[in-house]
KOLRO-184280 format. One record per atom (N, C-alpha, C): residue in three letters; x, y, z. Coordinates in steps of 0.2 Angstrom, whole numbers, plus 5000, padded with zeros to 4 digits. Atoms other than C-alpha are relative to their C-alpha. Example, Ala and Ser with C-alpha at 12.3 -4.5 7.8 and 13.67 -1.06 7.14 Angstrom:
ALA500449945000/ALA506249785039/ALA500450065000/SER499649944999/SER506849955036/SER499650055003/
END
This chain:
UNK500750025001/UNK487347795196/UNK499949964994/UNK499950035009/UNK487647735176/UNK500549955003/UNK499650075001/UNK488947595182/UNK499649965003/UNK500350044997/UNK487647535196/UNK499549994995/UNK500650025004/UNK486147535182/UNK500449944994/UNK499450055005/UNK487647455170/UNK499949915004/UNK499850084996/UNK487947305183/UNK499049975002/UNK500849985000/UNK485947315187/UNK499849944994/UNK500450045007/UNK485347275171/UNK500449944997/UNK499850075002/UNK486547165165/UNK500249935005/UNK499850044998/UNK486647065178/UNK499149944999/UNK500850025002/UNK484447045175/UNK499949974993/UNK500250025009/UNK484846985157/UNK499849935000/UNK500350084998/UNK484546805164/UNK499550014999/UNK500550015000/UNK483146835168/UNK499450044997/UNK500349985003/UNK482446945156/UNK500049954993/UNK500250055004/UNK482846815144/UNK499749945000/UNK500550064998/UNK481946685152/UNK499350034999/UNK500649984999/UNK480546795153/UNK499850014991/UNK500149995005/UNK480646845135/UNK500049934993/UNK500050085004/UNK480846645127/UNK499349985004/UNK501050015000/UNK478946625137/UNK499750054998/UNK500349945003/UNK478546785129/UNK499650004994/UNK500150005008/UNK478646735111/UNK499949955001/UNK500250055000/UNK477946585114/UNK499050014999/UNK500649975002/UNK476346665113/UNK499950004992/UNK499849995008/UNK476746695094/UNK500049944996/UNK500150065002/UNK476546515090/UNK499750004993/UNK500649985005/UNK475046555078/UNK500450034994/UNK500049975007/UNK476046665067/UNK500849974995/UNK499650035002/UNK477546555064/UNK499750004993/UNK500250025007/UNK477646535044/UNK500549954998/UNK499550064999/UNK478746375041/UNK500450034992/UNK499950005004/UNK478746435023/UNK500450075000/UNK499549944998/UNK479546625029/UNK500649965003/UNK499450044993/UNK480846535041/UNK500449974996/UNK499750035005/UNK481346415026/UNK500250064996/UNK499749955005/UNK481446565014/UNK500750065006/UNK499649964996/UNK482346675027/UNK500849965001/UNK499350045000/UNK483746525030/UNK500149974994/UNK499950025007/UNK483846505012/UNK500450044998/UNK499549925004/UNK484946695009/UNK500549985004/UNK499049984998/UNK486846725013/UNK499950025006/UNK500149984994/UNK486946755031/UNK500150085003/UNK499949924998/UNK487546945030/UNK499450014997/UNK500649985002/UNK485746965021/UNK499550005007/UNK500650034993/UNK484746855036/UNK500350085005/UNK499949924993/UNK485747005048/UNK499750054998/UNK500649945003/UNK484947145037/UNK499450005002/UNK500950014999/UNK483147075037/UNK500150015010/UNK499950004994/UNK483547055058/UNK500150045000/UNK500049924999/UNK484047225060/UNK499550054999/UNK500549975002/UNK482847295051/UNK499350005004/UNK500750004997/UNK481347205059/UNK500150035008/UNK499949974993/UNK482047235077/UNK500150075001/UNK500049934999/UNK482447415073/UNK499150025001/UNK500849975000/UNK480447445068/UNK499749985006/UNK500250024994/UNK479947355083/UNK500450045005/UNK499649964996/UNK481147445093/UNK499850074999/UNK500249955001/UNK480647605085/UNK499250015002/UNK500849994996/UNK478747595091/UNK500049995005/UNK499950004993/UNK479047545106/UNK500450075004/UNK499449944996/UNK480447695110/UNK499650054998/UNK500449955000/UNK479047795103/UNK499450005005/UNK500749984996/UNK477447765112/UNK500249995008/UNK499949994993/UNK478447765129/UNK500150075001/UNK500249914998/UNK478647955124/UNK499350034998/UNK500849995002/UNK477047975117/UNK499449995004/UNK500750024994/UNK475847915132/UNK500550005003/UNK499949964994/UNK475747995144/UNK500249965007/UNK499750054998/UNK475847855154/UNK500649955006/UNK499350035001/UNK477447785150/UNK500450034999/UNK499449955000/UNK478347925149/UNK500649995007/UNK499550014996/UNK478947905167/UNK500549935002/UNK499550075001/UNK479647745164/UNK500650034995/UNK499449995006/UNK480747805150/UNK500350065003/UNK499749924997/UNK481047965159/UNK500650015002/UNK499650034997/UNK482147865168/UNK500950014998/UNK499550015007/UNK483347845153/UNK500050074998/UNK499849925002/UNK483348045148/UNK500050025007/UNK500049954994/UNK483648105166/UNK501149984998/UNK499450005001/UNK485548075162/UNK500450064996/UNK499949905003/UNK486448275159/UNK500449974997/UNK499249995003/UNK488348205153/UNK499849924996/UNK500250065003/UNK488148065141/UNK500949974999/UNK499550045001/UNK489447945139/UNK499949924999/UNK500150075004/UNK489747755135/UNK499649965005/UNK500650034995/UNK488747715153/UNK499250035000/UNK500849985001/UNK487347805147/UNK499349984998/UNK500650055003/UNK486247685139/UNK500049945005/UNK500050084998/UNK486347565153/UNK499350045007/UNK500449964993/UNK485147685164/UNK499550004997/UNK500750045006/UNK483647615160/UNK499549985005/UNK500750034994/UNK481947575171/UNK500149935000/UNK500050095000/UNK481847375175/UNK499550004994/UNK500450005004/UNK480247395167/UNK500149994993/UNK499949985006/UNK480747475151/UNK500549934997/UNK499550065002/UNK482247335151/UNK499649954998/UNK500250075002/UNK481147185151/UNK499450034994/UNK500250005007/UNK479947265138/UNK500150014993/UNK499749995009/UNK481247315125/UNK500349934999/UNK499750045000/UNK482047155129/UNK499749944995/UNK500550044999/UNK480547045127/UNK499750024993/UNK500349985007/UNK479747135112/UNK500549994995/UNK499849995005/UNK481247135101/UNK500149904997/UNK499850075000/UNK481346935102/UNK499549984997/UNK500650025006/UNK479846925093/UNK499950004993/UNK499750005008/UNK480446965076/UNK500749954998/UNK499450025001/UNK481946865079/UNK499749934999/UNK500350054997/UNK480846725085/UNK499749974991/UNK500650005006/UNK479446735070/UNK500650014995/UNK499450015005/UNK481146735058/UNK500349955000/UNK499850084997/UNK481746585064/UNK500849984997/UNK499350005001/UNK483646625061/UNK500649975005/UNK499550064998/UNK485046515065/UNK500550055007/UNK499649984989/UNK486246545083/UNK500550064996/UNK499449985000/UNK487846615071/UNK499450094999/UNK500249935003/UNK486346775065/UNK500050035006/UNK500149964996/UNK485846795080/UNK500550025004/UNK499549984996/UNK487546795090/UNK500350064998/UNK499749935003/UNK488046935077/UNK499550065002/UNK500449964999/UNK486447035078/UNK500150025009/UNK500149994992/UNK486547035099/UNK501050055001/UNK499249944999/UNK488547105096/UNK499850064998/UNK500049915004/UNK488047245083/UNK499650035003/UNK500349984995/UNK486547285095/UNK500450015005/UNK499749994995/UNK487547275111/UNK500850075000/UNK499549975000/UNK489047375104/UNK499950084995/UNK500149955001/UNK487947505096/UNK499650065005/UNK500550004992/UNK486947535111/UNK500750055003/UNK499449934991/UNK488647605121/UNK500450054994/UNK499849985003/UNK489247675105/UNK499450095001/UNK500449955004/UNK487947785100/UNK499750055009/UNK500049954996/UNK488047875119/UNK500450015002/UNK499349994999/UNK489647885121/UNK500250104997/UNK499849925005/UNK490448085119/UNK500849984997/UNK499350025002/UNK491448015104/UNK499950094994/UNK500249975006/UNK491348165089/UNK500349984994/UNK499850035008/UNK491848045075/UNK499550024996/UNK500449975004/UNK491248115059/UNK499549944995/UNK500450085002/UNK490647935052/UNK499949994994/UNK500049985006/UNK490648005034/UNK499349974998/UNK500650015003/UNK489047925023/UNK499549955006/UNK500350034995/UNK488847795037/UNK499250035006/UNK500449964995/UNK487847935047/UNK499349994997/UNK500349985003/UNK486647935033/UNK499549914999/UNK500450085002/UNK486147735036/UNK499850005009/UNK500150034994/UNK486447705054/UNK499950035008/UNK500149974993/UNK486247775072/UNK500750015002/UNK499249994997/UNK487647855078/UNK500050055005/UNK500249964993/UNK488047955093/UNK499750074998/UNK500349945001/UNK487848115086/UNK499250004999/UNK501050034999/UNK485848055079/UNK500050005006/UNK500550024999/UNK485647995094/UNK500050045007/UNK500049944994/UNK486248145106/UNK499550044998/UNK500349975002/UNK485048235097/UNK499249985005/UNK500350064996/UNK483848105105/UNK499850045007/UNK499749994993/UNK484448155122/UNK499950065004/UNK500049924998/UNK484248355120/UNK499549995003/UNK500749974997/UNK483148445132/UNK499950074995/UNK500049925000/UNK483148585121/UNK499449994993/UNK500650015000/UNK481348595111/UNK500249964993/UNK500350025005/UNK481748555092/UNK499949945001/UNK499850074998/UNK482448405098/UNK499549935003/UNK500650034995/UNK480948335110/UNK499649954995/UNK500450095003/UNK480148145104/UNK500350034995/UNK499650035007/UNK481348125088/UNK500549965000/UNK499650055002/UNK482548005082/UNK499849945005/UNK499850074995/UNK481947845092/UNK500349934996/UNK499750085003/UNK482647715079/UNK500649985007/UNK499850004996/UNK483647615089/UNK501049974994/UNK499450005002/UNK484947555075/UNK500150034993/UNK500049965008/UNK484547645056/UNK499650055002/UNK500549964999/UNK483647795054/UNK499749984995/UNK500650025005/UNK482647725042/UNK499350055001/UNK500850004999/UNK480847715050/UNK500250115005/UNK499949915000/UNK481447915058/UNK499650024995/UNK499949965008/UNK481547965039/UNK499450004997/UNK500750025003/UNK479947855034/UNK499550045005/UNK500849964995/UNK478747935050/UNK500250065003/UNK499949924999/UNK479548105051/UNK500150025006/UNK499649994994/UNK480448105067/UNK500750005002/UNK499350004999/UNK482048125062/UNK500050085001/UNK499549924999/UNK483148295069/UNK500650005000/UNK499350025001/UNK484848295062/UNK500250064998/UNK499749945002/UNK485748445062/UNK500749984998/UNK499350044999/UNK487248375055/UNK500750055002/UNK499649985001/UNK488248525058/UNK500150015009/UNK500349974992/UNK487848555078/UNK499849925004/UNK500350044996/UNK487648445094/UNK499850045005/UNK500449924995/UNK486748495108/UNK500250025004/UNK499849954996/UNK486948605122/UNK499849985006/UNK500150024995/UNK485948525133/UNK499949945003/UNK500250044998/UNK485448375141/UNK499549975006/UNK500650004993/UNK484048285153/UNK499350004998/UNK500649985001/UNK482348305155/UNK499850055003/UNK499849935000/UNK481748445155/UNK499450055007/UNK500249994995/UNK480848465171/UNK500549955007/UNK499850034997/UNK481648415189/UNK499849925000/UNK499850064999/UNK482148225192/UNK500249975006/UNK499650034994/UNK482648115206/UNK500649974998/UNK499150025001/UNK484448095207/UNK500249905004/UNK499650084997/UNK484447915218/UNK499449954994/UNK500450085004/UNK484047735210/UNK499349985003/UNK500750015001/UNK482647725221/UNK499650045001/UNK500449945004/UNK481947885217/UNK499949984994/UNK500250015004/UNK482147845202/UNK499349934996/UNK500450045004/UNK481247685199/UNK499450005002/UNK500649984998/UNK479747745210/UNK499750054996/UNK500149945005/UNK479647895198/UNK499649994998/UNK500749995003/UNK478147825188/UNK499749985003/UNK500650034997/UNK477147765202/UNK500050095004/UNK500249944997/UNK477347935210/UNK499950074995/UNK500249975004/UNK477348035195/UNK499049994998/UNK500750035002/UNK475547935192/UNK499750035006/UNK500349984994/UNK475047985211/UNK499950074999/UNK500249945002/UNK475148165205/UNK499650034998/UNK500749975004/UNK473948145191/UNK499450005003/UNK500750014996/UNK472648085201/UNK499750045006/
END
């Protein structure tokens, strides 16, 4: 199921990025010639910080209000219906969800107006954190743990078991966790269980009808 949502999604990466360069084109208005100048004016390991940072906080709101509303829960549900976590587990993802994370995070990138080599770097460290951080590795990560997203954080994420339920949605620092009180980091313990924590449809398209029949319930 996770190699089919793997080949799946990334085969739609065309086309979410088509979709996502007429997205931010909307954004026009908030361009600052005078941010963009100052922004290509720092050492390039900096411009990748500021880029991290802002696509985490975007990233962070977004991975929140799809647990938070009620909603959009079943789109994301999609993405925690996965028991055994490994390095194809972050690729099990609603279509939906994909072109809205996809699509949102190029708006900070956009609105900063960073050159190919920042972004080329920024799309590796996001693409090689992303299979990292579900992978069942138990590296200890020493003080690293303490800046950035890592499997352990992000299994925490992933528990069905209550303390764990909506925390950790950063998607590459725990920063904004830290800063809006949604972090759960037991650093000594990983979880026990995983999923969501009501039955789920096990096929691809069970799953991707999920919120439309999840939504025919409430009604």
């Amino acid at each position: 199921m996770d190699l089919f949502y793997f080949c799946f999604n990334h085969l739609a990466i065309s086309a979410i990025l088509i979709y996502a360069n007429y997205h931010v084109t909307h954004f026009d208005w908030a361009v600052s010639a005078e941010v963009q100048a100052l922004i290509g004016s720092v050492p390039i390991a900096l411009q990748l910080v500021v880029v991290i940072l802002c696509a985490d906080f975007v990233l962070y709101w977004e991975h929140r209000i799809f647990h938070e509303t009620q909603y959009l829960w079943p789109v994301h549900a999609v993405h925690h219906s996965v028991q055994n976590m490994d390095w194809l587990a972050g690729s099990r993802s609603h279509f939906i969800q994909t072109f809205s994370e996809r699509a949102m995070v190029m708006v900070p990138l956009y609105l900063l107006g960073v050159g190919e080599t920042v972004l080329n770097l920024y799309v590796a460290f996001a693409a090689l954190q992303a299979v990292l951080i579900h992978c069942n590795v138990g590296l200890p990560f020493g003080p690293l743990k303490y800046i950035f997203v890592t499997p352990q954080f992000h299994h925490w994420h992933h528990s069905s078991e209550k303390p764990a339920i909506d925390t950790n949605y950063s998607a590459h620092t725990i920063l904004f966790d830290w800063l809006f009180n949604t972090m759960h980091f037991p650093r000594e313990h990983w979880p026990a269980k995983y999923g969501t924590t009501g039955k789920f449809p096990q096929s691809y398209l069970g799953q991707t009808l999920y919120p439309i029949t999840a939504l025919l319930k409430k009604l």
